[in-house]
VMD Tcl script that draws the C-alpha trace (Angstrom):
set ca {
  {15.16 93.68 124.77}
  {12.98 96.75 126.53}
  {11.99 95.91 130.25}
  {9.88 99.19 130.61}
  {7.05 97.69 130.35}
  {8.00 95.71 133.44}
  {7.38 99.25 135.56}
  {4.08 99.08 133.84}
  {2.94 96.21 135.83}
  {4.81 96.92 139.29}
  {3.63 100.34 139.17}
  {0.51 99.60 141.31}
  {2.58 96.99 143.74}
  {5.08 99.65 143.95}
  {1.91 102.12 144.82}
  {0.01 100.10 146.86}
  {3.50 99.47 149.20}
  {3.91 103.72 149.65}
  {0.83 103.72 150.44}
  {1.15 100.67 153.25}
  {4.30 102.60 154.53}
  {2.27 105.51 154.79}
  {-0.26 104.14 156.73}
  {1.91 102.40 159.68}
  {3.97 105.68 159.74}
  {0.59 107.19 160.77}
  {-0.53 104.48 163.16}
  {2.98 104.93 164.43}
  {2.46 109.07 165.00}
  {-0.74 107.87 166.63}
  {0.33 105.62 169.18}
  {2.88 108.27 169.81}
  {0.07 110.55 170.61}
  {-1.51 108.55 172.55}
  {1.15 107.78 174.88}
  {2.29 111.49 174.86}
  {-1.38 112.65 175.80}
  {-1.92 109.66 178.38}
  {1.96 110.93 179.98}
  {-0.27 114.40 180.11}
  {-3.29 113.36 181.69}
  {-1.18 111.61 184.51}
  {0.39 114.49 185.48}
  {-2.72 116.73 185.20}
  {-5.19 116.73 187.62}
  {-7.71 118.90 185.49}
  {-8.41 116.46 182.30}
  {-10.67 113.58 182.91}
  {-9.70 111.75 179.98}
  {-10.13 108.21 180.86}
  {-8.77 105.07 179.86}
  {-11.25 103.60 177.42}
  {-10.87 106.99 175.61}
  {-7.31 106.13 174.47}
  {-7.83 102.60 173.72}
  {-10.31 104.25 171.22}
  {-7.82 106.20 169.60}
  {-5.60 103.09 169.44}
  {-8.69 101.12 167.41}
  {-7.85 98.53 169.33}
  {-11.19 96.30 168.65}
  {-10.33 96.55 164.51}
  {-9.18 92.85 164.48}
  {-12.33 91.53 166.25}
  {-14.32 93.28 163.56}
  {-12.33 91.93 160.77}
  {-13.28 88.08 162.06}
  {-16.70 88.80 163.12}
  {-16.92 90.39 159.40}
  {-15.35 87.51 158.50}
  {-17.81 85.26 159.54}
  {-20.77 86.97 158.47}
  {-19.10 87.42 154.82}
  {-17.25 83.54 154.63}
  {-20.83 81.47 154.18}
  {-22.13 83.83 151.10}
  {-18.51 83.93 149.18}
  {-18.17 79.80 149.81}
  {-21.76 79.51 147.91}
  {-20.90 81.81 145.29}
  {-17.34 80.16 144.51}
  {-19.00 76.43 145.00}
  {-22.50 76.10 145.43}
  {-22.54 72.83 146.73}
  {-20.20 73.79 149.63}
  {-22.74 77.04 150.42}
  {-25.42 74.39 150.40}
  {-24.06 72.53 152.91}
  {-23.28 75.25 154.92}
  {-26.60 76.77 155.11}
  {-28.17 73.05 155.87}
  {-25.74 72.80 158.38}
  {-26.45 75.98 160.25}
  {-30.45 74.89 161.18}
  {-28.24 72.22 163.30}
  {-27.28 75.55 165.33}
  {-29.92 76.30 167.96}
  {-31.96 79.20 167.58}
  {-30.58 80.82 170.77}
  {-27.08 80.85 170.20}
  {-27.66 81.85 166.52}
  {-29.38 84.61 168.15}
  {-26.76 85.44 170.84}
  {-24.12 85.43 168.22}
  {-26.04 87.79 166.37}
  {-26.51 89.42 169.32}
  {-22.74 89.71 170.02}
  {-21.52 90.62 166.54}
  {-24.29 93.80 167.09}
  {-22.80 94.72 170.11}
  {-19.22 94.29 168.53}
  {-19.91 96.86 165.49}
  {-22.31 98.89 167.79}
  {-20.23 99.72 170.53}
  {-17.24 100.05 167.79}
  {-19.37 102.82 165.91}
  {-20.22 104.22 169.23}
  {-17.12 104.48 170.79}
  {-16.30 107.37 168.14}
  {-19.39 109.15 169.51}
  {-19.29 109.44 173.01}
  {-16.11 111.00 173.62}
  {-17.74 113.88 171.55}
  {-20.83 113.61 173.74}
  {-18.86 113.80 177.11}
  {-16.69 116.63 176.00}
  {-20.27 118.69 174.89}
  {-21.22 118.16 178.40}
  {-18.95 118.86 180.11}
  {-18.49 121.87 178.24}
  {-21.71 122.70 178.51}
  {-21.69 122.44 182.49}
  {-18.18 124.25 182.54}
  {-20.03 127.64 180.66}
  {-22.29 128.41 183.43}
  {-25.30 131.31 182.29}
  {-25.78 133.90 184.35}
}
mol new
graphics top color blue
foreach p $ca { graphics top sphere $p radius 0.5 }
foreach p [lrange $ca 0 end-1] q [lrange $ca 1 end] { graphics top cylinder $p $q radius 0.2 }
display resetview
């Protein structure tokens, strides 16, 4: 009996783990970085990297965006997989008072806004302080 066919069907498992290995080697060479450049900037007293600037290259916030995703995403797949659930759900969140609905909203913004804007500003800063460091005459 032929068991090729069997590396037909673990060929994507076998992909998908590379791939996995791949990735943490990377977050591994990062983290490196990070602790190489923030070894740097202590011993240099001409970069004003600061501190929130590595925890940005460290993503440190990803697993708060995963639940807050999460929780956004959980009430719509429940009502698609059992509509009676999702019903409930949705009757159960007018219970929730306007105001904290709201403030959660609120939060979640802030979560994904500050995440996107983290990747920004770094880029900002650096422009200006370029920009004051090139002086016209």
């Amino acid at each position: 009996m032929s068991w090729e066919w069997l590396g037909g069907i673990f060929a994507p498992v076998k992909q998908w783990l590379k791939n996995r290995a791949a990735e943490k080697q990377a977050e591994h060479e990062r983290n490196l970085a990070v602790i190489q450049n923030q070894a740097r900037l202590a011993q240099s007293e001409k970069d004003y990297n600061h501190e929130w600037e590595m925890a940005n290259l460290q993503d440190k916030d990803k697993g708060l965006r995963y639940f807050s995703y999460a929780m956004f995403t959980a009430p719509i797949v429940i009502t698609v997989v059992s509509p009676a659930h999702g019903k409930e759900i949705f009757a159960n969140l007018e219970n929730v008072p306007p105001w904290l609905v709201q403030t959660w909203i609120a939060i979640n913004g802030g979560v994904w806004g500050i995440s996107s804007l983290k990747n920004v500003v770094p880029s900002v800063i650096g422009n200006i302080r370029k920009a004051k460091a090139v002086k016209p005459v």
